[in-house]
N, CA, C and O of each residue as an XYZ file, in Angstrom:
392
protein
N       0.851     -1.169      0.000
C       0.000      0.000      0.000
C       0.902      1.238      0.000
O       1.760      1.494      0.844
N       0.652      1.801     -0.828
C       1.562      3.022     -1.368
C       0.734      4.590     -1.018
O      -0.433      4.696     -1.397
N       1.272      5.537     -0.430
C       0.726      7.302      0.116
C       0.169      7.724     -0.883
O      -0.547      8.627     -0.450
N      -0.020      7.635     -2.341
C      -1.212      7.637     -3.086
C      -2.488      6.860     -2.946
O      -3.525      7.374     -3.365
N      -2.510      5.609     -2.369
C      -3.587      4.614     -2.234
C      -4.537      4.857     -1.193
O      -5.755      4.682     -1.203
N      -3.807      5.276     -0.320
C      -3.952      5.963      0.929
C      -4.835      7.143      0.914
O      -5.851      7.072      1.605
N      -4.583      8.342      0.159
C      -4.925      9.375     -0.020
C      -6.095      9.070     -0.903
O      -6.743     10.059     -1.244
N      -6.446      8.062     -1.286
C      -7.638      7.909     -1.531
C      -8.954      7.596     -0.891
O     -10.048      7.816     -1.410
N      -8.789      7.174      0.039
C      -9.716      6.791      0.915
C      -9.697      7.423      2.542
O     -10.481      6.975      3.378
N      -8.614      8.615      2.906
C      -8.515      9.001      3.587
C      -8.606     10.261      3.143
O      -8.598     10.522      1.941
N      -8.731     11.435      4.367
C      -8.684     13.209      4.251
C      -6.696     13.148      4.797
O      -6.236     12.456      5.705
N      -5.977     14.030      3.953
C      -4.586     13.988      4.484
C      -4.754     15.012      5.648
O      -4.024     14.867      6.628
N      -5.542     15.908      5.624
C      -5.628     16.383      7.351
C      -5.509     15.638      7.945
O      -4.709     15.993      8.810
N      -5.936     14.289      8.161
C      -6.410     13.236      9.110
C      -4.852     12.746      9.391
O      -4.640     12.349     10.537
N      -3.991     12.736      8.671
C      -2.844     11.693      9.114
C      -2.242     11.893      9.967
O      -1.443     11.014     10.289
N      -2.313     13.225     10.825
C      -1.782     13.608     11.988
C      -2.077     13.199     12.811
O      -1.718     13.665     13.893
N      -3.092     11.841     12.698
C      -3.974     10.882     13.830
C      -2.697      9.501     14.146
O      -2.472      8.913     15.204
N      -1.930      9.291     12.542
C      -0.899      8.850     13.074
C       0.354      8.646     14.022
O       0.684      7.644     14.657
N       0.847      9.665     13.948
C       1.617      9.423     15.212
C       1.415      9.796     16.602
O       2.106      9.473     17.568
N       0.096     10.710     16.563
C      -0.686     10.591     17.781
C      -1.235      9.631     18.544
O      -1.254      9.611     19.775
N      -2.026      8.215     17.227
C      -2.092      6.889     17.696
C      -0.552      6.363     18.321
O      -0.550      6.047     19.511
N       0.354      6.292     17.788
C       1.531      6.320     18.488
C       1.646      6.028     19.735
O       1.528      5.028     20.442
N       2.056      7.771     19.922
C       1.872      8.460     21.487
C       0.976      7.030     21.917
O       1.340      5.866     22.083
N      -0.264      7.651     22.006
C      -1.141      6.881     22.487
C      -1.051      5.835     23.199
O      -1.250      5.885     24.413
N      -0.580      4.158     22.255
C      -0.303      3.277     22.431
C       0.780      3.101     22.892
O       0.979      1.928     23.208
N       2.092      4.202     23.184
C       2.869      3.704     24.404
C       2.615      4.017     25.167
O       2.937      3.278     26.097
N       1.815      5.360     25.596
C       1.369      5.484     27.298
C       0.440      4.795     27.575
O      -0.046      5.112     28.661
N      -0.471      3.271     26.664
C      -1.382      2.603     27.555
C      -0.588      1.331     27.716
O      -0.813      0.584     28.669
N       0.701      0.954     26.454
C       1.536      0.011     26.822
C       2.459      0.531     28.594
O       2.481     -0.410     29.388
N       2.856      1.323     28.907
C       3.062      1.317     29.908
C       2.207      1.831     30.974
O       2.592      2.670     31.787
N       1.226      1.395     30.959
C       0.067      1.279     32.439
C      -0.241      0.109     32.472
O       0.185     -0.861     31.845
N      -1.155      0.239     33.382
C      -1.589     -1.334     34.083
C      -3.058     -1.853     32.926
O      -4.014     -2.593     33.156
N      -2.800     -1.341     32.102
C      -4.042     -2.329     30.801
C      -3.058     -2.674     30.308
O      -2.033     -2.102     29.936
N      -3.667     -4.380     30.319
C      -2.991     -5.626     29.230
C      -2.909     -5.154     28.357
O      -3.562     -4.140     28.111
N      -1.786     -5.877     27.237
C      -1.095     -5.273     26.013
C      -2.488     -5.742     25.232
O      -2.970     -4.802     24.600
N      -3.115     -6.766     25.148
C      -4.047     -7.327     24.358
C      -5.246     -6.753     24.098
O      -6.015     -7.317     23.320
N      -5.559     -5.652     24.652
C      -6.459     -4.174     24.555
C      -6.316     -3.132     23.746
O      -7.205     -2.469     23.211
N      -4.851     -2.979     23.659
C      -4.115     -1.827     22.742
C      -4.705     -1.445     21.647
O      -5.386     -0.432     21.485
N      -4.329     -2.607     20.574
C      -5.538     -2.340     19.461
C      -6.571     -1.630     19.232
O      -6.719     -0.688     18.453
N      -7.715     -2.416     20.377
C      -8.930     -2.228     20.431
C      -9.020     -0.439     20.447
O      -9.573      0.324     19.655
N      -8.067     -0.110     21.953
C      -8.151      0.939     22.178
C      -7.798      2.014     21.020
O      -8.565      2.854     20.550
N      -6.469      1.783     20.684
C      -6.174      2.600     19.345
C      -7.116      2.737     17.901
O      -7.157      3.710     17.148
N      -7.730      1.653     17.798
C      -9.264      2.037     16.912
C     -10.517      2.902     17.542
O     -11.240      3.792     17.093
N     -10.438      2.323     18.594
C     -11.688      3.525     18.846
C     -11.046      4.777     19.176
O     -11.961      5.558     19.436
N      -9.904      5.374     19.299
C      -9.440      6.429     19.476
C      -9.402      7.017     17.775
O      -9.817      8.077     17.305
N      -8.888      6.125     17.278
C      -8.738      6.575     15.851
C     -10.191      6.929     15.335
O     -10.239      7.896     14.575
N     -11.639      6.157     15.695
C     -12.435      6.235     14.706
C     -13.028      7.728     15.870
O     -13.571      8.626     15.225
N     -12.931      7.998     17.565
C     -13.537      9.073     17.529
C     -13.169     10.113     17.085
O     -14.051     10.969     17.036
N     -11.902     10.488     16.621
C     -10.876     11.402     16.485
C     -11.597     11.784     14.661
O     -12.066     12.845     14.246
N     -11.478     10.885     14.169
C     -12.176     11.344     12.660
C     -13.880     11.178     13.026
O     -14.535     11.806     12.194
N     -14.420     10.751     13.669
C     -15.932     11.299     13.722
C     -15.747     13.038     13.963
O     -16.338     13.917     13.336
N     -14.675     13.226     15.139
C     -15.201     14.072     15.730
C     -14.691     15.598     14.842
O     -15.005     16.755     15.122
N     -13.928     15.164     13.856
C     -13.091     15.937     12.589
C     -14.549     16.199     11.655
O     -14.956     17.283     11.237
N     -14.915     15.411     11.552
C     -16.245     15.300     10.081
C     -17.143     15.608     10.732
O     -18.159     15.380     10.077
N     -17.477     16.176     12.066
C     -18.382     16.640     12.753
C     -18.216     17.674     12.996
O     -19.295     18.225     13.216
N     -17.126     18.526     13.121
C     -16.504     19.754     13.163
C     -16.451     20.360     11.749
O     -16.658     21.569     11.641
N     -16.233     19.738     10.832
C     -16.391     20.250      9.140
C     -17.422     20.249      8.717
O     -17.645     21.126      7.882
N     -18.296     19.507      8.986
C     -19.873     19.532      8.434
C     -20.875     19.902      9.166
O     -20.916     19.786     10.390
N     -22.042     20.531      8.219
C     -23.050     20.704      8.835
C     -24.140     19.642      8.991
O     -24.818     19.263      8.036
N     -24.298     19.110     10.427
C     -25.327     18.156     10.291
C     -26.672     19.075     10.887
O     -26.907     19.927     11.744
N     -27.504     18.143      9.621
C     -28.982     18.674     10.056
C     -29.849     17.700     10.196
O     -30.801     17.863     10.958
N     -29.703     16.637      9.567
C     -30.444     15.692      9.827
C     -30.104     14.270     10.239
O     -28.878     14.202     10.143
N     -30.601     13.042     10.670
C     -30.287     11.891     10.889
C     -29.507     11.170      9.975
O     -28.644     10.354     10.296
N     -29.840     11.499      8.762
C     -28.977     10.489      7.579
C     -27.890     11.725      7.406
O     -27.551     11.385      6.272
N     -27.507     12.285      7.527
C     -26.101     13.428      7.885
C     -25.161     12.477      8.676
O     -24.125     11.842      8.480
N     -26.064     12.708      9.677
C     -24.868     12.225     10.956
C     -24.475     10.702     10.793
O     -23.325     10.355     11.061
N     -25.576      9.637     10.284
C     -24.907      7.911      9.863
C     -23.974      8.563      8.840
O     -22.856      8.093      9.052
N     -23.937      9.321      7.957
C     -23.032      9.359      6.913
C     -21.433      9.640      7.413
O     -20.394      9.249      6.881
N     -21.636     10.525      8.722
C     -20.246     11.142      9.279
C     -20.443      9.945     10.142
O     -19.383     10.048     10.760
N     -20.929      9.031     10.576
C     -20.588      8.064     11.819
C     -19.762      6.993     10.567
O     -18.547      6.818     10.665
N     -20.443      6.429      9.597
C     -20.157      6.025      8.501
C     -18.744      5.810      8.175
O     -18.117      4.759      8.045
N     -18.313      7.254      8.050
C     -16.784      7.912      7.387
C     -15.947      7.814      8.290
O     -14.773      7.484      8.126
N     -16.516      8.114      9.407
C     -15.671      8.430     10.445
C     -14.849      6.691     11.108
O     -13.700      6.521     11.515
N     -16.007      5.654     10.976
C     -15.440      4.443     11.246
C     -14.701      4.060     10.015
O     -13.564      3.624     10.194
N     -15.267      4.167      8.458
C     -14.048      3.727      7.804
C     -12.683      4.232      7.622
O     -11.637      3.596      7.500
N     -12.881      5.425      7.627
C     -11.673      6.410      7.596
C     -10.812      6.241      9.033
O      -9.620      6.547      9.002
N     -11.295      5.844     10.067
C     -10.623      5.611     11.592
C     -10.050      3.951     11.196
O      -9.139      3.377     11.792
N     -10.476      3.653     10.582
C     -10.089      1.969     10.691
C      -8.763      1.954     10.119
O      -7.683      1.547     10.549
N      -9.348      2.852      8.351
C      -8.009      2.959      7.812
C      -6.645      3.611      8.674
O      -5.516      3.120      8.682
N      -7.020      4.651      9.273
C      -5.974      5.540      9.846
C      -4.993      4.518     11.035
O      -3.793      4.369     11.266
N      -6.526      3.860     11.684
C      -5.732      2.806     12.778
C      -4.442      1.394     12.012
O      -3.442      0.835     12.462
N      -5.192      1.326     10.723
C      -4.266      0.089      9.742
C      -3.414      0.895      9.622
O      -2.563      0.289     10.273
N      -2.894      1.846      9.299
C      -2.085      2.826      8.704
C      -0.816      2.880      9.779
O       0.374      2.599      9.636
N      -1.552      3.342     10.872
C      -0.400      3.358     12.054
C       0.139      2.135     12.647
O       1.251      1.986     13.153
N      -0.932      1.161     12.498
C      -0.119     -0.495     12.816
C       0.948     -0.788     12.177
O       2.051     -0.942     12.700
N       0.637     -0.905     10.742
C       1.952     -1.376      9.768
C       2.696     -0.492      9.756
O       3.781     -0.974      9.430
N       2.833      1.000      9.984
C       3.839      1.773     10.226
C       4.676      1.530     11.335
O       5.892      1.549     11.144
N       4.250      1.316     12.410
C       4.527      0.663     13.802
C       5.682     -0.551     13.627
O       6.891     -0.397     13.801
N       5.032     -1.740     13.256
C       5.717     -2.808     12.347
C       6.445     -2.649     11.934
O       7.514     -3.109     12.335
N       6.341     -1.886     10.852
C       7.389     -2.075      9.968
C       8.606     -1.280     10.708
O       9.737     -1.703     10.468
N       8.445      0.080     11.779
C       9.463      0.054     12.325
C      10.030     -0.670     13.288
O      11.180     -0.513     13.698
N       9.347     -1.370     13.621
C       9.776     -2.287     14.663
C      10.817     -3.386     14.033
O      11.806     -3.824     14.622
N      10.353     -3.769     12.609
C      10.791     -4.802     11.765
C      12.450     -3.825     11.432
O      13.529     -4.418     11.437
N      12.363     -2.681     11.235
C      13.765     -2.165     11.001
C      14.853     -1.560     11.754
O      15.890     -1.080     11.296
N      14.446     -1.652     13.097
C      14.918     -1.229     14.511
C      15.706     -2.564     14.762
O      16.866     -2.602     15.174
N      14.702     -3.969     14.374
C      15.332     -5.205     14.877
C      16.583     -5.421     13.813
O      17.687     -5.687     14.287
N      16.371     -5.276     11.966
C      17.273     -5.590     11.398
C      18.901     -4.865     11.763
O      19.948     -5.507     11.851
N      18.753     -3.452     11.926
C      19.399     -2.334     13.011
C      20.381     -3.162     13.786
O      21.048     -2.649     14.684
């Protein structure tokens, strides 16, 4: 997956959710929540963070508004959360070759 492929299905405002997921996931890796949560947690951080972006840019007026930004906001958070995993990875994968 190549930063053109990307930019298709994401807002590039949004990518600054990346290394914020980051952050994120080392200050809950070092507290007392199991590592096996992390994930979880870093998606729903990711998908409120772009709800709460497409809720701030748009005007909602009606009910089918807001499924449309709840909508975007989970696919576009999912992507952003995949985005920062394999980035994660893959540095992890080049820290070890290192």
């Amino acid at each position: 997956m190549n930063i053109e492929t990307i930019r298709e299905f994401i807002d590039p405002q949004l990518l600054i959710v990346v290394p914020m997921l980051w952050g994120i996931g080392m200050a809950v890796k070092k507290s007392s929540i199991e590592n096996k949560f992390i994930p979880f947690i870093l998606l729903v951080c990711s998908c409120a963070v772009v709800m709460l972006h497409l809720t701030g840019t748009n005007l909602i007026l009606d009910s089918q508004a807001l499924a449309g930004c709840v909508f975007a906001g989970m696919t576009q958070g999912s992507v952003i959360w995949l985005l920062a995993w394999m980035g994660y990875e893959k540095m992890l994968k080049e820290s070890e070759i290192r």
